[in-house]
N, C-alpha and C positions, 0 to 999 in steps of 0.2 A: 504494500500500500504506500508507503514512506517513498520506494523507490518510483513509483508513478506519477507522486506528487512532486518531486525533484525533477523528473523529464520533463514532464506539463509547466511546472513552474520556467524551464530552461526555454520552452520552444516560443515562449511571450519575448516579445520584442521592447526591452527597456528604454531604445531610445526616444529622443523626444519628439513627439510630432514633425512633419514633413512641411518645413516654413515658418517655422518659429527660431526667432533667434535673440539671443538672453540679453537684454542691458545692460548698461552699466550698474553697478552694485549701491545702495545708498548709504549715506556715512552713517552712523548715531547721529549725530545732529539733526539731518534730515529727516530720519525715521521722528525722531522725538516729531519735530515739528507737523510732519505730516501726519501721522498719530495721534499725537496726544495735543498738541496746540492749535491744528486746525479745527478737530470738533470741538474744543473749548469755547473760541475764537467765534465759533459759529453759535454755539449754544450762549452765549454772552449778546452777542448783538440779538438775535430772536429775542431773547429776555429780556432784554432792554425796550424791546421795539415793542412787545407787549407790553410791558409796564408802563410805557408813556399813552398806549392808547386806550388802556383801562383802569390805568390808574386813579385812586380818588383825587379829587381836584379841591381846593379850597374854593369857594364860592367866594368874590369878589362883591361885597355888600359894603356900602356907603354907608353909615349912620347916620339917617339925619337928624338925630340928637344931640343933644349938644350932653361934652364931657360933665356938665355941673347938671344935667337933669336925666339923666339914664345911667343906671346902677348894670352893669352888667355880674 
């Protein structure tokens, strides 16, 4: 059985697809940033951009009271 599965495993072709060909490698740096700082990066600004537009707002009210006759 063992020895069937060594021939069969042998007769698969490991190389790599027919027209792919590998880039250049990325530094750490680049990994980090691509990784881990660009969905940050993206998840910060969405945040932000909801929170400005549902954000609670102070209401801009005038008093027309005067400070010596309105006790707040």
């Amino acid at each position: 059985m063992m020895i069937q599965l060594i021939q069969a495993a042998t007769k698969f072709n490991m190389a790599p697809e027919d027209g792919t060909v590998a880039g250049e490698s990325l530094s750490a740096a680049q990994t980090a940033l691509y990784f881990v700082g660009a969905p940050v990066a993206i998840f910060l600004f969405i945040s932000v951009v909801v929170y400005a537009l549902t954000g609670e707002r102070k209401e801009k009210t005038e008093s027309k009271d005067s400070v010596l006759t309105h006790i707040e």
